[in-house]
N, C-alpha and C positions, 0 to 999 in steps of 0.2 A: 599623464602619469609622470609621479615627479623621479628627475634625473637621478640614475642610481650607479654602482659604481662596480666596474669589473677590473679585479684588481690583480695583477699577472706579476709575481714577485721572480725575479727571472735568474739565478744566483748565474750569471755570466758579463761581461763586456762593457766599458766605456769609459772612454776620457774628453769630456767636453767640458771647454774651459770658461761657459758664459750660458745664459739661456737664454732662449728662441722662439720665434716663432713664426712657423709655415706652415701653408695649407697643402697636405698632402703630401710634401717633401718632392728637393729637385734632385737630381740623381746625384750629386757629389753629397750631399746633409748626409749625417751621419746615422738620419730615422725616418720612413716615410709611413706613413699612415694612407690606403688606399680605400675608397668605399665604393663600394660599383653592385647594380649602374646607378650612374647618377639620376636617371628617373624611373620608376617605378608605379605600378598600379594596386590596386589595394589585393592584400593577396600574395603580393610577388615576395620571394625569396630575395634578400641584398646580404651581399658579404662584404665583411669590414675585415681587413687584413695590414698587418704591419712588418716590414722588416727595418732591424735595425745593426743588419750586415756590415755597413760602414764607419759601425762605433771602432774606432782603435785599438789595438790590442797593446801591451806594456809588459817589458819582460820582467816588470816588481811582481807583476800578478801571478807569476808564476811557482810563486812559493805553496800555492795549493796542492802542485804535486811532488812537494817532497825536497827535500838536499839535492837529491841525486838527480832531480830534473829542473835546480834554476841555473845549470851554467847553458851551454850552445846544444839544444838539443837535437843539432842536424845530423842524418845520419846517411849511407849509402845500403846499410842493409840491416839485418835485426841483430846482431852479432858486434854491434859497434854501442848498441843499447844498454843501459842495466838489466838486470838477467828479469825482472820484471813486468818488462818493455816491448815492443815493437818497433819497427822503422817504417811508418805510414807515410806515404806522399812527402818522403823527404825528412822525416822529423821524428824523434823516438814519441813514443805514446806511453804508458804504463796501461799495461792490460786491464788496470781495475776500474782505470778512470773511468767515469758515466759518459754513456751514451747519450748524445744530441747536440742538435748543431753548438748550441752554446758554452759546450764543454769539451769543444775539440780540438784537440791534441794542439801543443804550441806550435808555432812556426816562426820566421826569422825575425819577427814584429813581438813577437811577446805572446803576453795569453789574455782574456777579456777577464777585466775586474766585476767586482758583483754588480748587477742596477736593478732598477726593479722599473716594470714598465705599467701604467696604469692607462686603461681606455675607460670613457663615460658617454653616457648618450643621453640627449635630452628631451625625449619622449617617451624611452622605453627603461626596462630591467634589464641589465648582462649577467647573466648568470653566473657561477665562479668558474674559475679556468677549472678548463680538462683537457683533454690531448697530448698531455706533454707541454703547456705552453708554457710552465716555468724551467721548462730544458733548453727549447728550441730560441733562435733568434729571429724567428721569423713562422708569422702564424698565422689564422683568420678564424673567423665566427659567422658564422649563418644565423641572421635575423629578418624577422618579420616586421618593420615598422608600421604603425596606422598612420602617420601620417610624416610630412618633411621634418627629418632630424638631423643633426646636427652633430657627428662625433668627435670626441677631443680624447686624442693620448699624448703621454708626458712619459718621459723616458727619466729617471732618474738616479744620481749615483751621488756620494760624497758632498751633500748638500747641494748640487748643482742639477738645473733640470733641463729638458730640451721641447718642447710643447710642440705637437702637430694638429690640426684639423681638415674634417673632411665632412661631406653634406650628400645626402641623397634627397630626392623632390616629388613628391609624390604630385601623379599627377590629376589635376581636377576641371568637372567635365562643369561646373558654377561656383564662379566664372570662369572658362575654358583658359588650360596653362599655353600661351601662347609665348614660346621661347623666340628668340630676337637671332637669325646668325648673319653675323656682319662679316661683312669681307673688303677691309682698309687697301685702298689704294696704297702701293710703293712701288721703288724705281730698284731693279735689280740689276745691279749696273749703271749701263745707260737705257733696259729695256724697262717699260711703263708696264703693271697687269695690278692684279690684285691678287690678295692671300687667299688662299682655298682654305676652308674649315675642314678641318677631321674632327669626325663626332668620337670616334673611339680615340682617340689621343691623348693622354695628359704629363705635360713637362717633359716629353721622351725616356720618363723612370721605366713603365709598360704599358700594354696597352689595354686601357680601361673599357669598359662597353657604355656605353651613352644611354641606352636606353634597356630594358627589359623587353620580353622578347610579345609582352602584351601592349607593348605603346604603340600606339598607330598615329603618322601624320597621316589627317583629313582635311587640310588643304594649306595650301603654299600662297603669299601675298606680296607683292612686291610694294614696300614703303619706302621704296627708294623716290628721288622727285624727277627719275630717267627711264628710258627703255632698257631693260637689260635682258640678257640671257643667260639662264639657270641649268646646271648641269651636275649629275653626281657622275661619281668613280664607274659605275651601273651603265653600259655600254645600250642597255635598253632603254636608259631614261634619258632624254636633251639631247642637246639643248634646248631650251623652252624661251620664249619671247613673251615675254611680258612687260607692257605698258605699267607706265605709275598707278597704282591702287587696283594693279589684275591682279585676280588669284586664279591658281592652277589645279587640278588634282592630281597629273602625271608625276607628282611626285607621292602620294599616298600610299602606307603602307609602312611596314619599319623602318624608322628614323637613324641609320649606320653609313659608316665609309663617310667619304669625301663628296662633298659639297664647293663648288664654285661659281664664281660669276662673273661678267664681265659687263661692259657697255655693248651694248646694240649698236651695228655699225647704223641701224636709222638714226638713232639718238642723235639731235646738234650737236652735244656736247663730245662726240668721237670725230667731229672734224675739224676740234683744233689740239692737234698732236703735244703733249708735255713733253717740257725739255730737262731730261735727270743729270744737273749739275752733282757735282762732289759733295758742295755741302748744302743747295738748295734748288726747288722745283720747280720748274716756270711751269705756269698752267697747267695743274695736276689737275688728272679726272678727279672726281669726286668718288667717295666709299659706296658703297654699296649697301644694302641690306634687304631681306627677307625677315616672314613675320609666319610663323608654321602653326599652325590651331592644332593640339593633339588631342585626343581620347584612349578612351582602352578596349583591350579587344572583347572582354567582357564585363564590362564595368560592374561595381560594384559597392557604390557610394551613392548617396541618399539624393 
């Protein structure tokens, strides 16, 4: 199906002074676009959500509410307000102004200019907004993809645009989606280990879900060229020991939490110690990686 457009005209907030582009957004951008989970089975429900909370506000923009609310609209009680007004959280409101997040009452920053936020996807139709989502600054949508798509939204104000993207994966059983999680050797400090993977992680913005609650790993494989040992956050699973080219199935079942590994104290290569200099590694272990075969829990694809 060809790419169709959902187009969210949002009359609130933004001053960006160039345009961008990031997948998902990191928590200081001023727009994040989230899609979760990132794998899915045919069937499953994914939501695509954006907030664009950290556009700037400008106390120019404030001439929407009137003479009487663009000087300092701070206040200590409603009595200090024009006789029209409130003292919300510190700030006069005018009783008439619209409700939602994107038209809420000024503060000592200013107030959000107009932008208008556009999402698109490339396999499926967005329906036109509903919910309030040319009020709110922050919203999502419930979709059904048939297959791995690919979403893009663009924040836009004054000629100037801000672009984000995000991807969900559907998963398939020919040829089977066998995802890669690597675990890079570094020196924290002077101590030597490797980085743990968290599957619900992303960029520290929130915490995203990895997988749908019908993905199952059906077997774990070690493509490392070492002995290692494999453990989740899951006090019932690991650690596990596996040889170059074993696979396991103690890890089978929903693919979530934290994942790590290390070298096998058998491995040769954990008995010669790395030395974590300031700016370089004398005889670093080597990375690690696993190779996970998923399916669904009731498949549905041909």
């Amino acid at each position: 199906m060809s790419a169709q457009l959902l187009k969210i005209c949002l009359p609130a907030l933004l001053l960006l002074s160039a345009c961008a582009v990031k997948t998902g957004g990191l928590p200081g951008d001023p727009a994040h676009l989230k899609v979760e989970p990132k794998l899915f089975c045919p069937g499953d429900e994914v939501i695509v959500s954006w907030d664009v909370g950290n556009i700037p506000r400008d106390r120019s923009h404030c001439v929407v509410l009137g003479e009487d609310y663009t000087s300092d609209a701070s206040c200590g009680s409603t009595t200090e307000c024009p006789t029209d007004g409130s003292c919300i959280d510190g700030f006069c409101c005018p009783s008439s102004f619209p409700t939602g997040i994107a038209q809420s009452c000024p503060n000592h920053n200013g107030c959000y200019p107009p932008f208008e936020l556009t999402v698109t996807a490339d396999t499926l139709t967005l329906t036109p907004p509903v919910n309030n989502e040319n009020e709110e600054l922050a919203g999502s949508r419930t979709v059904m993809p048939t297959a791995t798509t690919i979403f893009n939204g663009q924040v836009s104000f004054e000629g100037e645009n801000y672009t984000m993207a995000g991807t969900t994966e559907m998963v398939q059983l020919t040829p089977p989606s066998t995802p890669v999680y690597e675990f890079p050797f570094v020196c924290t400090g002077a101590n030597p280990g490797w980085l743990p993977l968290d599957l619900d992680e992303e960029f520290g913005w929130r915490e995203r879900r990895y997988a749908s609650d019908n993905v199952r790993v059906v077997n774990v494989r070690n493509t490392t060229g070492h002995t290692i040992q494999l453990r989740t956050n899951n006090p019932a699973v690991g650690p596990v020991t596996l040889e170059p080219g074993q696979s396991t199935d103690a890890f089978n079942g929903h693919p979530q939490g934290e994942w790590s590994a290390s070298l096998s104290p058998s491995d040769p290569a954990s008995l010669v110690p790395p030395r974590c200099g300031a700016t370089d590694i004398s005889d670093p272990w080597p990375d690690l990686q696993v190779e996970a075969t998923l399916e669904c829990a009731n498949p549905e694809m041909d």
